[in-house]
DSSP file (Angstrom, degrees, kcal/mol; ACC not computed):
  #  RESIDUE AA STRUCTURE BP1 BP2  ACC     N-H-->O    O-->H-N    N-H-->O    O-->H-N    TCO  KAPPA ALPHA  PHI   PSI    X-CA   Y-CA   Z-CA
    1    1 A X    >>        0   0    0      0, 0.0     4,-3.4     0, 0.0     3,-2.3   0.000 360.0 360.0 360.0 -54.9    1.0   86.1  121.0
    2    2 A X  H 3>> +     0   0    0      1,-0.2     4,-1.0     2,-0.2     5,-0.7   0.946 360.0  53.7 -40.0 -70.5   -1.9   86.6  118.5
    3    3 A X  H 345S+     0   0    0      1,-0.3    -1,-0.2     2,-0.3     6,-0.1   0.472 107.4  44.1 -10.2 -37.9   -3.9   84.6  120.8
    4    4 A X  H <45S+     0   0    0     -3,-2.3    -1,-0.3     1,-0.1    -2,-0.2   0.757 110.5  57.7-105.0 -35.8   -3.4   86.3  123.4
    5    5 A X  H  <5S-     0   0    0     -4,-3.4    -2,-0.3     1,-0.1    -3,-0.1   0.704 123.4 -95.9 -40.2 -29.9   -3.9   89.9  121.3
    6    6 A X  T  <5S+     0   0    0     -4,-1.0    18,-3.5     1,-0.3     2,-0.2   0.594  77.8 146.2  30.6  69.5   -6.8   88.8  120.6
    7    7 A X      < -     0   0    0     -5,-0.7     2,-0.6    -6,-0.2    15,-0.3  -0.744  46.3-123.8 -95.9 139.3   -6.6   87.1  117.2
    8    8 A X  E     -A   21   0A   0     13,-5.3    13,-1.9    -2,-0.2     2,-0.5  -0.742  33.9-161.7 -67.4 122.5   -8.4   84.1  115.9
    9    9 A X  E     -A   20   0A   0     -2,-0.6     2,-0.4    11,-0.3    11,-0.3  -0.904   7.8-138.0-108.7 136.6   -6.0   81.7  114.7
   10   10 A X        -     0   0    0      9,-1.4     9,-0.4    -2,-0.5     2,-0.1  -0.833  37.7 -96.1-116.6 137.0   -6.3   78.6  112.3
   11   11 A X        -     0   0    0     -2,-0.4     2,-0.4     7,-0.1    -1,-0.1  -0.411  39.6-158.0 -55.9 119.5   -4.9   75.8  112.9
   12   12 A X        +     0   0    0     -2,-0.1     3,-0.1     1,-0.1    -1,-0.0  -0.968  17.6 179.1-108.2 119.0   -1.3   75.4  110.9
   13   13 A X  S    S-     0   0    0     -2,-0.4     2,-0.3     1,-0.2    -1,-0.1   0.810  75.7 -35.9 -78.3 -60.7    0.3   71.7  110.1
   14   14 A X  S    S+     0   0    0      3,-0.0     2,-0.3     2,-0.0    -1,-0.2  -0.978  82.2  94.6-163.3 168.0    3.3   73.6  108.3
   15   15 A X  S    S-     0   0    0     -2,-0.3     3,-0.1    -3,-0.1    -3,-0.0  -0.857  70.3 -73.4 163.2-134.2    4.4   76.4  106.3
   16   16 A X  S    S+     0   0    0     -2,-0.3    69,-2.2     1,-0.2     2,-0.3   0.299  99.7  42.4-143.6 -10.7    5.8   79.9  106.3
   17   17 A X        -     0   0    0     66,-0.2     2,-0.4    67,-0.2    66,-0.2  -0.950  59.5-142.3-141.1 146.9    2.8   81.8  107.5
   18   18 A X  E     -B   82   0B   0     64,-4.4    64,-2.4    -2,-0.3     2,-0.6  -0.988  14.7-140.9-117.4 154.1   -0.4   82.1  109.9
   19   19 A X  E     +B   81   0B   0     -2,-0.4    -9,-1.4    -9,-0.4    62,-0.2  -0.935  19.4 174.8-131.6 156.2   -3.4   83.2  109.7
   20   20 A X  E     -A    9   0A   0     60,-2.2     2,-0.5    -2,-0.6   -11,-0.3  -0.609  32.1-141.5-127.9 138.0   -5.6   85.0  111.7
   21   21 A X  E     -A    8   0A   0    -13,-1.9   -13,-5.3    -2,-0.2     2,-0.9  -0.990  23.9-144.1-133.4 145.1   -8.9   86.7  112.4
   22   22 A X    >   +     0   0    0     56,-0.8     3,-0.7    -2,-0.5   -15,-0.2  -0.615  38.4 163.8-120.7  77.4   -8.3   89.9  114.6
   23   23 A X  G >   +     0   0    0     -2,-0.9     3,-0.8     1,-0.3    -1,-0.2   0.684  69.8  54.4 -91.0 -54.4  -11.9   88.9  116.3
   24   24 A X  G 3  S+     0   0    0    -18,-3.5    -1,-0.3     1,-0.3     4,-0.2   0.602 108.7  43.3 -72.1 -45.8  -11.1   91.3  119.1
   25   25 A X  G <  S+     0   0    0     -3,-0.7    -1,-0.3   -19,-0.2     2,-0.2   0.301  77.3 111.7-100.1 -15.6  -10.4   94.4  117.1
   26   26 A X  S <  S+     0   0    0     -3,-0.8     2,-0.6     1,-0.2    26,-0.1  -0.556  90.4  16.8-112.9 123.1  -13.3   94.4  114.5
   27   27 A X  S    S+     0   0    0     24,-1.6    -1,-0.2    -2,-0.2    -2,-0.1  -0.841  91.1 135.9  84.2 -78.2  -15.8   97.7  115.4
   28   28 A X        -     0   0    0     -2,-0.6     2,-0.3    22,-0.2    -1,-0.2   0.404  48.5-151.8   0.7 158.0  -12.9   99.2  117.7
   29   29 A X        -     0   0    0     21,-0.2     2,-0.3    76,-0.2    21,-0.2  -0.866  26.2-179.1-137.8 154.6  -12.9  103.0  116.7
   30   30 A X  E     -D   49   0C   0     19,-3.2    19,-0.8    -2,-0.3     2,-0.5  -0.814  29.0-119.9-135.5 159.3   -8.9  104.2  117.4
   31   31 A X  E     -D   48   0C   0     -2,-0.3     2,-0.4    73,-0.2    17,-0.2  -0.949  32.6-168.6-119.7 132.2   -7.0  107.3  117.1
   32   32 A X        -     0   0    0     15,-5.0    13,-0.1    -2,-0.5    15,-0.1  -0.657  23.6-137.3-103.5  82.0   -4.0  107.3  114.7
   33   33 A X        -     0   0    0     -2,-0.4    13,-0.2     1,-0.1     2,-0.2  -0.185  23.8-164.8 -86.4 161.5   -1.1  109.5  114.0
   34   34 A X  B     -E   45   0D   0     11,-1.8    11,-1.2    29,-0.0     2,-0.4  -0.988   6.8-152.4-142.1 115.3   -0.9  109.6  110.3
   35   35 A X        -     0   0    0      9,-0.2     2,-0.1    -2,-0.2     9,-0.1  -0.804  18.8-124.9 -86.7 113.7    2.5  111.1  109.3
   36   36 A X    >   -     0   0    0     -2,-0.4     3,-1.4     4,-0.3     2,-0.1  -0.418  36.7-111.5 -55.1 149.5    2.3  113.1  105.3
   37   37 A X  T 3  S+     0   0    0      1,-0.2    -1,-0.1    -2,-0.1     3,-0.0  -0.530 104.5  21.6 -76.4 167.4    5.0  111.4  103.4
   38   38 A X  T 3  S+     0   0    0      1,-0.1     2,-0.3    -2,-0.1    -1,-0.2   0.404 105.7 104.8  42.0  11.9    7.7  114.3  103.0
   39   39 A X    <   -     0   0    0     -3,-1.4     4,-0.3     1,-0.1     5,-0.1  -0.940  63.5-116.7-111.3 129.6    6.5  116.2  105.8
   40   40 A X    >   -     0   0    0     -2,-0.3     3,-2.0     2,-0.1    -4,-0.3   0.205  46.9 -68.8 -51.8-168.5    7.8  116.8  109.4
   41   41 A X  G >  S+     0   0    0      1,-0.3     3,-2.7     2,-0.2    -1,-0.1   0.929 134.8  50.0 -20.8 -69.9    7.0  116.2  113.1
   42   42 A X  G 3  S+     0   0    0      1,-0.2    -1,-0.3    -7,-0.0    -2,-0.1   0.300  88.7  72.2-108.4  53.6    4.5  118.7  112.3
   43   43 A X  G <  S+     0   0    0     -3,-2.0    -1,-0.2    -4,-0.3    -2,-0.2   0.537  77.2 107.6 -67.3 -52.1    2.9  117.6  109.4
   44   44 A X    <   -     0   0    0     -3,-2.7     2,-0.3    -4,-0.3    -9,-0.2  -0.041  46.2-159.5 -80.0-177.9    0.8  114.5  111.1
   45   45 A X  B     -E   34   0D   0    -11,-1.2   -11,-1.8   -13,-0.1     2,-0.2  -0.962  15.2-123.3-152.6 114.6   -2.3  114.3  111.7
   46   46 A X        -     0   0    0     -2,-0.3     2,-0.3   -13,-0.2   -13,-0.1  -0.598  29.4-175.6 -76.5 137.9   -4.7  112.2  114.1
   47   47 A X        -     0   0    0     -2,-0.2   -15,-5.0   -15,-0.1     2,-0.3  -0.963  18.4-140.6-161.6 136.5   -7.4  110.2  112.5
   48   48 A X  E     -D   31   0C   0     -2,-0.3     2,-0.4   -17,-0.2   -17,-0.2  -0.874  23.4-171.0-106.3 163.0  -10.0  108.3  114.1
   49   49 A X  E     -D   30   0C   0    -19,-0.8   -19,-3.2    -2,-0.3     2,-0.7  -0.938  28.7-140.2-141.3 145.9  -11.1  104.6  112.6
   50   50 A X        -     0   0    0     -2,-0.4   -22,-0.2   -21,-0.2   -21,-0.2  -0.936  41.3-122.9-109.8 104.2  -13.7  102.2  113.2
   51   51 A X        +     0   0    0     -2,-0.7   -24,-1.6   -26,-0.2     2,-0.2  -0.122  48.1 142.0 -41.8 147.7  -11.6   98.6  112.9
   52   52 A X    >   -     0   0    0    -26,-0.1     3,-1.0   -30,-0.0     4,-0.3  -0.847  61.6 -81.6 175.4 170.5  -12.8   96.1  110.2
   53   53 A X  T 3  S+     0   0    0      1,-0.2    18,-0.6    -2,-0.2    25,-0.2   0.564 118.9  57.8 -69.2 -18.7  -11.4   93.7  107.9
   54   54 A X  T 3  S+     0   0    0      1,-0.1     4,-0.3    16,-0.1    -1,-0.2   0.529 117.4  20.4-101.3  -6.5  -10.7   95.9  105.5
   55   55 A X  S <> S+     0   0    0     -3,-1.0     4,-1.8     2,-0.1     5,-0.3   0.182  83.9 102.8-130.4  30.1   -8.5   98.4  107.1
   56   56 A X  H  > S+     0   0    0     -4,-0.3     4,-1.0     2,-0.2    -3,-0.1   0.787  79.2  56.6 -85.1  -8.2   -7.4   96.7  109.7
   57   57 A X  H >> S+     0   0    0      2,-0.2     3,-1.3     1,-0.1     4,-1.1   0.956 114.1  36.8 -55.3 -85.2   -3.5   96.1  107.5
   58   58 A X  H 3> S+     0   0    0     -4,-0.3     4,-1.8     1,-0.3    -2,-0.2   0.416 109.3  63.6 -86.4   1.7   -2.6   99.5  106.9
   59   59 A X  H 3X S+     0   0    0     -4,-1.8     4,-2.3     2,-0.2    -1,-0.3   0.874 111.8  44.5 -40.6 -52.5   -4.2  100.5  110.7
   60   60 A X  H <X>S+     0   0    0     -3,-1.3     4,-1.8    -4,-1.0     5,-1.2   1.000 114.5  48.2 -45.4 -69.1   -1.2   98.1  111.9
   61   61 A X  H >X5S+     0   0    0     -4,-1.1     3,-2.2     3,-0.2     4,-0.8   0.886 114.3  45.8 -41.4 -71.2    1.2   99.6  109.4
   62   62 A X  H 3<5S+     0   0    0     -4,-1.8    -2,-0.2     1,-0.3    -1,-0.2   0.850 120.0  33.7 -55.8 -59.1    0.4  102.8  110.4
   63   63 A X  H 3<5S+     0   0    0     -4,-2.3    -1,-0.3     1,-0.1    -2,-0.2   0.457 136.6  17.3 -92.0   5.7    0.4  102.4  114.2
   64   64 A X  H <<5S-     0   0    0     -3,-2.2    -3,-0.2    -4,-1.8    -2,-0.2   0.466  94.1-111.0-154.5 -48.8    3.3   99.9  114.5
   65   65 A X  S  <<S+     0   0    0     -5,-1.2     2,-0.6    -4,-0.8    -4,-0.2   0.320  72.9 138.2 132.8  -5.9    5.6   99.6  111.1
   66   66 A X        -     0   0    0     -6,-0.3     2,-0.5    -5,-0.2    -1,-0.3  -0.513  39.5-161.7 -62.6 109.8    4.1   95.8  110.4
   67   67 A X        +     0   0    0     -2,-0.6    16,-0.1    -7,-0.1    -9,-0.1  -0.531  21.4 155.3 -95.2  67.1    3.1   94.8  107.2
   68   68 A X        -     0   0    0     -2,-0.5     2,-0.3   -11,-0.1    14,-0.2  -0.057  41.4-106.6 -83.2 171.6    0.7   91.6  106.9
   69   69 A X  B     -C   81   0B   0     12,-2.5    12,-2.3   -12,-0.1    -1,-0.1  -0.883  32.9-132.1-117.3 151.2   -1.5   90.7  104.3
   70   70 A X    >>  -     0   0    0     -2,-0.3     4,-1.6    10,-0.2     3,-1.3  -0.227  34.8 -86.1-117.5-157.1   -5.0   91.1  104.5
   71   71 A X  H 3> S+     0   0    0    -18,-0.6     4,-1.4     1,-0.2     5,-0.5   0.797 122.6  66.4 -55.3 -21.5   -8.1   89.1  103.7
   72   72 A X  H 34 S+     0   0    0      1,-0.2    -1,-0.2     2,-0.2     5,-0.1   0.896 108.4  41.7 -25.7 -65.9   -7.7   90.5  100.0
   73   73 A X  H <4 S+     0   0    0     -3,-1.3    -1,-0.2     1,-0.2    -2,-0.2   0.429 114.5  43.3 -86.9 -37.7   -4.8   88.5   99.9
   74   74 A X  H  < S-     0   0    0     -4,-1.6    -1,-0.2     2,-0.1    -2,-0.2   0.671  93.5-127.3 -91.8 -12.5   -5.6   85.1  101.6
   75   75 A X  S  < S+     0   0    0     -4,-1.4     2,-0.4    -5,-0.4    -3,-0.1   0.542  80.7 115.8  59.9  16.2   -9.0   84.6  100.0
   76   76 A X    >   -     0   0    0     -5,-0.5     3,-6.8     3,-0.3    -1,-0.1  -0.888  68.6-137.9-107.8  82.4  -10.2   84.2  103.6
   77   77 A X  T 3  S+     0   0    0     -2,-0.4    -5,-0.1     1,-0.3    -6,-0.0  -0.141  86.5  18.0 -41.0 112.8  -12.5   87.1  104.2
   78   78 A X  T 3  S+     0   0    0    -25,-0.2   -56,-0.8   -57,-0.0     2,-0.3   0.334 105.3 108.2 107.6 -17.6  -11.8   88.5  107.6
   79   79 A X    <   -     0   0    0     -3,-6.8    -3,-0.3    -8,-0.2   -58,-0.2  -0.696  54.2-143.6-147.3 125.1   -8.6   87.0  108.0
   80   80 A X        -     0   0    0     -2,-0.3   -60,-2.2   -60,-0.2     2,-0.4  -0.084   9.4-140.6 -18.9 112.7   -4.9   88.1  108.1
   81   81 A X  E     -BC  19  69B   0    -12,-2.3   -12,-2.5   -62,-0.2     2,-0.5  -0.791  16.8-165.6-100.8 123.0   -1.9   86.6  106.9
   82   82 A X  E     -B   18   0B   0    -64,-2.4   -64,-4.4    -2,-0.4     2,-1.0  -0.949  18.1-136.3-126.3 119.7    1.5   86.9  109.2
   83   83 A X        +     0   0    0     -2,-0.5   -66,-0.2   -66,-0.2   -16,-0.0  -0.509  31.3 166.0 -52.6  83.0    4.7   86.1  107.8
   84   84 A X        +     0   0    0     -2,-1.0     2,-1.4   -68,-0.3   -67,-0.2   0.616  50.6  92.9 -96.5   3.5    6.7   84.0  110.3
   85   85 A X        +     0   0    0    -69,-2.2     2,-0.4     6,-0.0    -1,-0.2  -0.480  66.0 130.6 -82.8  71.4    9.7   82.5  108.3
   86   86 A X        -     0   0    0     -2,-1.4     5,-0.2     1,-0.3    -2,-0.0  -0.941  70.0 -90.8-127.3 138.2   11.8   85.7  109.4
   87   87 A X        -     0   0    0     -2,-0.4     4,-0.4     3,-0.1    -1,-0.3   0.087  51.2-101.4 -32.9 171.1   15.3   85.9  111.0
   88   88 A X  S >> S+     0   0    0      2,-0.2     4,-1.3     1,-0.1     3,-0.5   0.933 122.1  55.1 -68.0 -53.6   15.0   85.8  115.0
   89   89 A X  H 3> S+     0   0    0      1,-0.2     4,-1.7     2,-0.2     3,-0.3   0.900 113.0  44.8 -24.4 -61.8   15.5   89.7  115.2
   90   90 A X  H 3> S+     0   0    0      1,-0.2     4,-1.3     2,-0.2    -1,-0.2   0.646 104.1  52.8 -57.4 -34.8   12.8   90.1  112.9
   91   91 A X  H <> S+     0   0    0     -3,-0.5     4,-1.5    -4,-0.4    -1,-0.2   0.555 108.4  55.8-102.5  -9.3   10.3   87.9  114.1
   92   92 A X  H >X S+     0   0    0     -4,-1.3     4,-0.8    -3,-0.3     3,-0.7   0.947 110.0  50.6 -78.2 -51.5   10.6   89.8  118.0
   93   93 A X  H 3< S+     0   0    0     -4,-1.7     3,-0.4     1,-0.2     4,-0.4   0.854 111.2  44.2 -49.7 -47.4    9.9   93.1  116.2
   94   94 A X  H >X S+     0   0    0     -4,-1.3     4,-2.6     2,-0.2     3,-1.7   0.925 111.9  55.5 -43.3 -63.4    7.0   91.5  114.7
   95   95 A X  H << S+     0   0    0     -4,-1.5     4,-0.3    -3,-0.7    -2,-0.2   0.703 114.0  37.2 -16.8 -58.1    6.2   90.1  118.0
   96   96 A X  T 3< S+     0   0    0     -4,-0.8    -1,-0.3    -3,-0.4    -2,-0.2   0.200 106.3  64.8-116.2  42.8    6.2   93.4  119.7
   97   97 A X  T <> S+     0   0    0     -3,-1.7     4,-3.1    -4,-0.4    -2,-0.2   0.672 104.9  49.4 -93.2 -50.1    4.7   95.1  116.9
   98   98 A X  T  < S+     0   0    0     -4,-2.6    -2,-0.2     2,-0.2    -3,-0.2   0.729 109.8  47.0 -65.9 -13.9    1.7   92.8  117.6
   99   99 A X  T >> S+     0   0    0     -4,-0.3     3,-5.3    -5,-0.2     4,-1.9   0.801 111.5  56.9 -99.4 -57.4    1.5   93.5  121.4
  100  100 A X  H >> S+     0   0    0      1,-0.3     3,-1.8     2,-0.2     4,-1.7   0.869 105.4  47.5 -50.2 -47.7    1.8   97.4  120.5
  101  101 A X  H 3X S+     0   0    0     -4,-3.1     4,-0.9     1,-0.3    -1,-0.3   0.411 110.0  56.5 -62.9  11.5   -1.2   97.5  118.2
  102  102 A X  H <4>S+     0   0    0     -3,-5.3     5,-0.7    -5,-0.2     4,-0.3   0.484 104.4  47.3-116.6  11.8   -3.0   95.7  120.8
  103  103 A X  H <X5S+     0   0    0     -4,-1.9     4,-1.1    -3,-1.8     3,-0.3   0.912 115.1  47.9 -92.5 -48.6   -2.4   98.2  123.5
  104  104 A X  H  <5S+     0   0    0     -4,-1.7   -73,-0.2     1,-0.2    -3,-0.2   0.902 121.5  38.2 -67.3 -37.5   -3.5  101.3  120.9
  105  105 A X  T  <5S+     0   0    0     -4,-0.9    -1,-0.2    -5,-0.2   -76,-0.2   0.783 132.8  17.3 -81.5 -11.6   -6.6   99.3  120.0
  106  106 A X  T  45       0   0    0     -4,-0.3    -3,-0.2    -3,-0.3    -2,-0.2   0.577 360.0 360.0-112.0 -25.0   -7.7   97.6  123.7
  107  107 A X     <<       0   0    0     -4,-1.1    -3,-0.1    -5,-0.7    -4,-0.1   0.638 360.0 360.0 -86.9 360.0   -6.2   99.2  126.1
């Protein structure tokens, strides 16, 4: 599914995690609702961003409820860490968290 999102993927022998460079996405510019915390429906807010390695996390959180970690966090500048040792349930939501951010940023 990254792969086909159009994520760079590194080769995994075994673990808990993959990681990724989201090759595809980087210079996108996107529109975002951005929801105030303690505010309603009409509260949010549209904001556009120009993708890049360093907001390209919380642009997933925000537009899909997915939390990875980002190159900060792997010590691989540029590339994204996704947790896959998650129940089955979990890991579809994950799944189609990743195909919805790639219809709001490519499509």
């Amino acid at each position: 599914v990254l792969e086909k999102s159009g994520w760079d993927v590194l080769e995994s022998c075994a673990g808990v995690s993959v990681v990724a460079k989201p090759s595809a996405y980087l210079k996108k510019t996107i529109k975002l609702k951005i929801s105030s915390k303690g505010e309603d429906s009409q509260g949010n807010a549209t904001m556009e961003i120009t993708l890049d390695d360093s907001n390209i996390r919380n642009a997933i959180l925000e537009a899909t409820g997915l939390c990875i970690n980002s190159g900060s966090w792997t010590g691989i500048p540029g590339y994204c860490r996704f947790n896959i040792a998650l129940e089955e349930n979990d890991f579809k939501k994950a799944l189609d968290c990743i195909l919805k951010f790639r219809e709001v940023a490519l499509d």
